[in-house]
N, C-alpha and C positions, 0 to 999 in steps of 0.2 A: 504446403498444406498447413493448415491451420485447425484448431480444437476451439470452440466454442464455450466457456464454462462464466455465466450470468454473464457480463460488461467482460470480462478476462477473454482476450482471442490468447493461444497460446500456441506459437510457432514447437515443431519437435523438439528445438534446441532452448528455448526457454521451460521446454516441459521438463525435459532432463536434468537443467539448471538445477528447478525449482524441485524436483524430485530430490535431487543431491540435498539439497537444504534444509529439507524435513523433514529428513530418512530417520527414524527413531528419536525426533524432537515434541517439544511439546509448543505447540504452534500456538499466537493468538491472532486471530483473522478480525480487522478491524474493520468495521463498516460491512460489514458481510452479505448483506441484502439474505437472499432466499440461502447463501450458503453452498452454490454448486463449486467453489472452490475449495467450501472445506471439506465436504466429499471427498471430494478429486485428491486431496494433499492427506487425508486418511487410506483412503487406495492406494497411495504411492509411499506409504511409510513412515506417516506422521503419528509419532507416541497418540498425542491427543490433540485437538483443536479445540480450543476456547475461541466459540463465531459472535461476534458482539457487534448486536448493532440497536441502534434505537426503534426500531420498526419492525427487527428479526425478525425475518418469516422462515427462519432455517424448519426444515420438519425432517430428521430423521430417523432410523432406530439404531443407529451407531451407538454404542456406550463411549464410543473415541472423542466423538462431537458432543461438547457442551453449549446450548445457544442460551446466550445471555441478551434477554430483550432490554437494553439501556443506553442511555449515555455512554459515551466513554469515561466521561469522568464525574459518571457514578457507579463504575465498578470497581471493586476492593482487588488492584492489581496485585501477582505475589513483586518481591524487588525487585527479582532477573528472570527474566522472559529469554528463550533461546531464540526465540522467531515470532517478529511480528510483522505478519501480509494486511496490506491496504490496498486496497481493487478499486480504480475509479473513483478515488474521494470526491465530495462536493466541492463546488468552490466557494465557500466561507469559510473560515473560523470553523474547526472542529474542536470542539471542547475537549481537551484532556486528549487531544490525538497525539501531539510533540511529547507531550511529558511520559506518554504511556511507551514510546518507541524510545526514550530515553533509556528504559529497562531493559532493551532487547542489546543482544549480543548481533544476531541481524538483522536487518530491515529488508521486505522488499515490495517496493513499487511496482504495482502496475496502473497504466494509465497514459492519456491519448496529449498531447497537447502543440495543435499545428492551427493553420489558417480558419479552421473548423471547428475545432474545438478544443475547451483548456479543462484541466484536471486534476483539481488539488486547491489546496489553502498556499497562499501564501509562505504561511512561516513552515510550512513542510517542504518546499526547497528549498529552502534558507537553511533548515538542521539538516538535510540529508547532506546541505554541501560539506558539513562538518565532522562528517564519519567517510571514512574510505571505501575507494570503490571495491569493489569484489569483480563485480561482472553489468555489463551492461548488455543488451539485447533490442537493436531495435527494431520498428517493425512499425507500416501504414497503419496497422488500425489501435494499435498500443506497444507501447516498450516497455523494457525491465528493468529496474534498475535494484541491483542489489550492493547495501553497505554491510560494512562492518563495522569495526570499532573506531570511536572517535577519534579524530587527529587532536593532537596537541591543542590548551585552550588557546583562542582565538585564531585557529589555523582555518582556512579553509581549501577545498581543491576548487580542480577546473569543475566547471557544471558539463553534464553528458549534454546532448542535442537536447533532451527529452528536459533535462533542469533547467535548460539555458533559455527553452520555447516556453515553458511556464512563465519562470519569471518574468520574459521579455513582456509576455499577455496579463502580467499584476499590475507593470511598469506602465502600459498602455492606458490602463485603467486607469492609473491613478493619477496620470498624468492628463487623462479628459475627464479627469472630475468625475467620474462615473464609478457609480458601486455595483460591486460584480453580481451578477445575477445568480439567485439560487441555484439553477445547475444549466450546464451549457453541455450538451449531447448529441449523437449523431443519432 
């Protein structure tokens, strides 16, 4: 059984995961769309969410949820972020998305990328391969992947299925000359 929350399908066990991870943290929810994840992660025990997206259509009366309609990197980050969630990033270049998750103590990914469809920027599996795994989760219609702190500089790990299918789909690209299309979805 699966949970529905915007682009986010969320298996029991990634709910749990992700519940464990924001239980009394102060969350910043990157690319948030309409925000039904930062709901969901104030329900389950999140200090506060900071939902930031360019388009923000977060609407709620949570005093937990702050929706910042911007850029990523035109928002005045604090330096350490306890938790920053990204849901289905586009696939270009997100301004200020790597440096803003630079701050976070965790990261975690969600997002789909197989024969069907790819989900993310480039250089965001490129730095996730450079912080450790925590937990992975995968799953048909999207998986988890959650890091922690950096590995040593220039160290990286193995890529999960879910890093190793991204990248494989940048490598594709660029290898037919072709530039990635604004967003690829199911």
């Amino acid at each position: 059984m699966t949970t529905r929350y915007g682009y986010a399908t969320l298996t029991p066990a990634m709910e749990a995961e992700l519940a464990t991870i924001v239980g009394g943290q102060d969350v910043f929810d990157f690319a948030c769309g309409r925000g039904e994840l930062a709901r969901w992660m104030v329900r389950h025990g999140a200090a506060s969410v900071t939902a930031i997206d360019k388009d923000c259509l977060v609407q709620t009366r949570s005093k937990r949820i702050q929706p910042v309609k911007a850029c990523i990197d035109r928002v005045a980050l604090p330096d350490r972020i306890a938790v920053g969630v990204t849901v289905w990033p586009i696939n270009r270049a997100i301004a200020g998305l790597v440096p803003a998750l630079h701050r976070c103590d965790t990261v975690v990914y969600i997002g789909c990328n197989d024969a069907a469809t790819m989900c993310g920027p480039q250089d965001l599996f490129s730095y996730l391969l450079t912080r450790e795994l925590l937990a992975y989760h995968a799953h048909p219609q999207n998986s988890m992947v959650v890091v922690g702190k950096p590995l040593l500089e220039g160290q990286t790990r193995s890529p999960t299925q879910e890093e190793a299918a991204g990248l494989a789909a940048w490598q594709q690209i660029q290898e037919a000359g072709l530039v990635a299309p604004r967003w690829f979805g199911r």
